[in-house]
ROZA-725693 format. One record per residue: residue in three letters; x, y negated, z negated of N, C-alpha, C, O, CB in turn. Coordinates in steps of 0.2 Angstrom, whole numbers, plus 5000, padded with zeros to 4 digits. Atoms other than C-alpha are relative to their C-alpha. Glycine has a CB too. Layout:
// residues N
ALAXYZXYZXYZXYZXYZ;...
This chain:
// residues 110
UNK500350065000470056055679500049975007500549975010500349954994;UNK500150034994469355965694500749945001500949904997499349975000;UNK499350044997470855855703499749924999500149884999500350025009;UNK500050055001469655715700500049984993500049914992499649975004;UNK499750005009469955725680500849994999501049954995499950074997;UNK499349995002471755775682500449915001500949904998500350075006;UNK499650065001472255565686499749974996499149994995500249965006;UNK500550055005471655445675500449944997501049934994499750054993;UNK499650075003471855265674499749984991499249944990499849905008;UNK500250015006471555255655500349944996500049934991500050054997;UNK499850055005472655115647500249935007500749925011500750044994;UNK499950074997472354955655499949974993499449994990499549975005;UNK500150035005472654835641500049925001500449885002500550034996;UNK500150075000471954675640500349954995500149894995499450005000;UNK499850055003473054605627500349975002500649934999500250004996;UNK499350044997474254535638499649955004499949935009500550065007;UNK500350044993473054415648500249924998500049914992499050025002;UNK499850075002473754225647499449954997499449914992500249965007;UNK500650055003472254145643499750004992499350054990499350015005;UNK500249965007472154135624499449965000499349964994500650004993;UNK500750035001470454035625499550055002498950045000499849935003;UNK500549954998469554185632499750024997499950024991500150055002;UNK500449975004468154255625500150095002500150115007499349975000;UNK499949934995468554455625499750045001499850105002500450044998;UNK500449984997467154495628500049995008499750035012499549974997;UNK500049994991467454425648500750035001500650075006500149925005;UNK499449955000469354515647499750075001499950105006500350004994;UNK500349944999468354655644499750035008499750085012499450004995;UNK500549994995467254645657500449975009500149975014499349954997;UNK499749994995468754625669500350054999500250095004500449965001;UNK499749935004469654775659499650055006499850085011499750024990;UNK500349964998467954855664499950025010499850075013499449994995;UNK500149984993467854815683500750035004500850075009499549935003;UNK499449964996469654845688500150074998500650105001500749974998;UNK500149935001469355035680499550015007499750055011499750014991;UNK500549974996467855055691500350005005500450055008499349985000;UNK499650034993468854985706500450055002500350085007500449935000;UNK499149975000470655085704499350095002499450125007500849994987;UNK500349934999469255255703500550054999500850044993499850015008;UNK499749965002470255415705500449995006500050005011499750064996;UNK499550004993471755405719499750085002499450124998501150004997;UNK499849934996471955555732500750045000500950085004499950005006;UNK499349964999473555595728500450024993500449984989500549965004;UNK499750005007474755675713500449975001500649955007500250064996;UNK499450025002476055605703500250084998499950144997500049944995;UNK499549945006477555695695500149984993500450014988500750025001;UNK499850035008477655575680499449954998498949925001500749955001;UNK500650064999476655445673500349965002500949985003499649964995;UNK500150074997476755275680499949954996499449964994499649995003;UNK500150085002476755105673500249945003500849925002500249984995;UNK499850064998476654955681499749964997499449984992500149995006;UNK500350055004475954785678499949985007500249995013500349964993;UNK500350014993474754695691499949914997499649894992499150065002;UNK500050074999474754505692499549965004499549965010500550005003;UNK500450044995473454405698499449964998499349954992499850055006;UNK500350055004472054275699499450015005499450035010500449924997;UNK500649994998470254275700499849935004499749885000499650014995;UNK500150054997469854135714499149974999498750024998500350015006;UNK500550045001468254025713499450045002498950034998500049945004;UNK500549964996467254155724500050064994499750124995500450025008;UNK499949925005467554265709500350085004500250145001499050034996;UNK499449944999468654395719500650024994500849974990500549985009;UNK499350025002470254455712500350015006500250055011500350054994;UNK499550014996471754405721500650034997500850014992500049935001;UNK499349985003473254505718500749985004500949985010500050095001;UNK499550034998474954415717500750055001501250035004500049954996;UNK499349975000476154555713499750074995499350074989500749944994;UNK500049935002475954735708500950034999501350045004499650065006;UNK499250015000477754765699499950094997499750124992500549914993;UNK500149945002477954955701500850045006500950025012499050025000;UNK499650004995479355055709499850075007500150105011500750014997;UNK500349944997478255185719499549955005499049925003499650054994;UNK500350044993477655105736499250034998498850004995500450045010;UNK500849975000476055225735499549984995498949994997500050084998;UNK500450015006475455165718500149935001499749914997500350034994;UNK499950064997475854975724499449995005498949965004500750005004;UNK500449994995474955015740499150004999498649975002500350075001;UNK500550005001473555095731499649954998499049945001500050044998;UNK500150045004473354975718499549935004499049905003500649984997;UNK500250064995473254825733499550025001498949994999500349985005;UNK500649984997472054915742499350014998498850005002500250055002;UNK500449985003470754955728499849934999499249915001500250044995;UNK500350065005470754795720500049895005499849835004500750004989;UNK499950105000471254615730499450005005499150045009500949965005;UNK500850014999469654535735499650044998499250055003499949985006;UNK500649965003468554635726499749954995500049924992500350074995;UNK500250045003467254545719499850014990499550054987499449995004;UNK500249995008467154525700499349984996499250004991500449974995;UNK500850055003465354425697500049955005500549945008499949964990;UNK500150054995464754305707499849964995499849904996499550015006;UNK500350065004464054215691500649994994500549974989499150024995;UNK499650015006465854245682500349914999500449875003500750075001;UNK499550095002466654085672500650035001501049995000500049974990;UNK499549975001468054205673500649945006501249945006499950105001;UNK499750014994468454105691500749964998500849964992499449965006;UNK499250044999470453995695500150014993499949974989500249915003;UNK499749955004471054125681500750025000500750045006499550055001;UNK499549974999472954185681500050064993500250064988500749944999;UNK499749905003473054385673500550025002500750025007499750065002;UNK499449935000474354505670499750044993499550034988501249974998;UNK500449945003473654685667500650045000501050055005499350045004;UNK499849934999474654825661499650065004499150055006500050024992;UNK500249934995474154985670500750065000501250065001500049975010;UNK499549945002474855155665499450065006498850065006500050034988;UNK500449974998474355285676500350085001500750095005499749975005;UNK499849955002474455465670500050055007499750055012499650024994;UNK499749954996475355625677499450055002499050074998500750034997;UNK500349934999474455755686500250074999499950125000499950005007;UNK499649925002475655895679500050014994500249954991500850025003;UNK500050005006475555935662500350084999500450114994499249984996;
């Protein structure tokens, strides 16, 4: 199986997200753009991973990442790199938003 199959960010869970007036339909449709974003890393793990990612969508509709709480620099690293100021919609309501995402991200060795 190709190496870009073997990682896979599959369980981002949007129940966690503070805002209980949301409609989850726009959750989702954050769910869906921090999947596209994150893609597939260049590098294995030996385990899964879980961390949780912290942060808030400013006015400009970017996300702004406050805290990636994970103990692996590379997966910290990556995470920032992928997603802070990344635009989420330019027409989102989603904007001066505070999120916390779970983020599991599976082992490359099975």
């Amino acid at each position: 199986m190709k190496k870009l199959f073997v990682l896979v960010f599959v369980t981002l869970m949007s129940t966690s997200v503070f805002s209980t007036n949301e409609n989850p339909s726009k959750k989702e449709e954050i769910r869906t753009k921090i999947v596209e974003l994150l893609g597939n890393p260049n590098f294995i793990l030996d385990e899964e991973v879980k961390t949780t990612v912290e942060f808030l969508i400013n006015k400009n509709g970017e996300i702004v990442i406050l805290n990636v709480n994970c103990n692996t620099e590379q997966i910290c690293q990556y995470v920032k790199s992928r997603l802070n100021y990344k635009l989420i919609s330019k027409k989102s309501t989603l904007k001066n938003s505070f999120y916390k995402m779970p983020l599991t991200i599976k082992s490359s060795l099975k």
